[in-house]
C-alpha positions as a printed Julia matrix, in Angstrom:
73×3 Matrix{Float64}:
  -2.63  -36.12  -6.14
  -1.7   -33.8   -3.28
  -1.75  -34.07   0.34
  -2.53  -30.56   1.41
  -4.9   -30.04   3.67
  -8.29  -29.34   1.98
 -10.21  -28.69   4.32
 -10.55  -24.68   4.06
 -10.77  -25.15   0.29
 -14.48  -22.91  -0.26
 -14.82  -21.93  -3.29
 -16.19  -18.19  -3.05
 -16.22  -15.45  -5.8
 -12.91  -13.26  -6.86
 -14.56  -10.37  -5.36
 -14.93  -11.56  -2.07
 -11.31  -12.86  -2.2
 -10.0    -9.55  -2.99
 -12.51   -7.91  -0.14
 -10.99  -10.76   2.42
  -7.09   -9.22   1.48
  -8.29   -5.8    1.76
  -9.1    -6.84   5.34
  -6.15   -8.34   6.17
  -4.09   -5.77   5.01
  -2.69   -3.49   7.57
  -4.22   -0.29   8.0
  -2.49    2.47  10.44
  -5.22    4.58  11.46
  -7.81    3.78   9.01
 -11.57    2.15   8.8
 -11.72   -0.9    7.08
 -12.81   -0.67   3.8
 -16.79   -0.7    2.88
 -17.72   -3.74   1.95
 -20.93   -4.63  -0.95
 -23.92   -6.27   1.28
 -23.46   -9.1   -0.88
 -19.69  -10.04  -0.9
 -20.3    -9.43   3.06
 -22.92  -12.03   3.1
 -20.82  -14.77   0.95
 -17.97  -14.11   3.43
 -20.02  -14.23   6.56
 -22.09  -17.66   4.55
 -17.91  -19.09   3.95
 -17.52  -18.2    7.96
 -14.38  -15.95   6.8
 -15.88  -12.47   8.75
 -17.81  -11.87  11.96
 -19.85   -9.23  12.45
 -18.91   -7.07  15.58
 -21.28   -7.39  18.03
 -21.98   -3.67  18.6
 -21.47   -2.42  15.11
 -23.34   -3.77  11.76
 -20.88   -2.18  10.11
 -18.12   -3.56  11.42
 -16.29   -6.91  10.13
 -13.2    -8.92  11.57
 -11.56  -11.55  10.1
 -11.8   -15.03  11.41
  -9.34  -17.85  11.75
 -10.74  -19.46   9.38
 -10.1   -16.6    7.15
  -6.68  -16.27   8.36
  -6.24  -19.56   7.04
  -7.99  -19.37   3.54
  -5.26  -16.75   2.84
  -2.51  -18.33   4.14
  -3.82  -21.19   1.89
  -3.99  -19.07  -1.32
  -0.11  -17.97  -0.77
């Protein structure tokens, strides 16, 4: 039994994982990478991206993202 907190344990699919550490990664001076509609969906469903407000295209990462990685490490 462990005591770690569980409570950003979602389980979503290895692609989306990998898309949510492409977005983390640091980028100097380039776009964040294009994203399938459907991994964006399951990570905007998870509540790991937000949608900017002025660009579909654009995604940031939420805290709760943040977390989920910091989780996986």
């Amino acid at each position: 039994m462990s005591n770690q907190d569980t409570s950003y344990d979602r389980s979503i699919s290895p692609s989306a994982v990998w898309a949510l550490e492409r977005l983390a990664a640091v980028r100097y001076g380039r776009d964040a990478p294009a994203l399938g509609w459907s991994v964006s969906r399951e990570l905007i469903a998870a509540g790991f991206v937000t949608l900017a407000a002025n660009s579909r295209q654009s995604v940031s990462i939420t805290e709760a993202g943040r977390v989920f990685l910091r989780s996986r490490k």
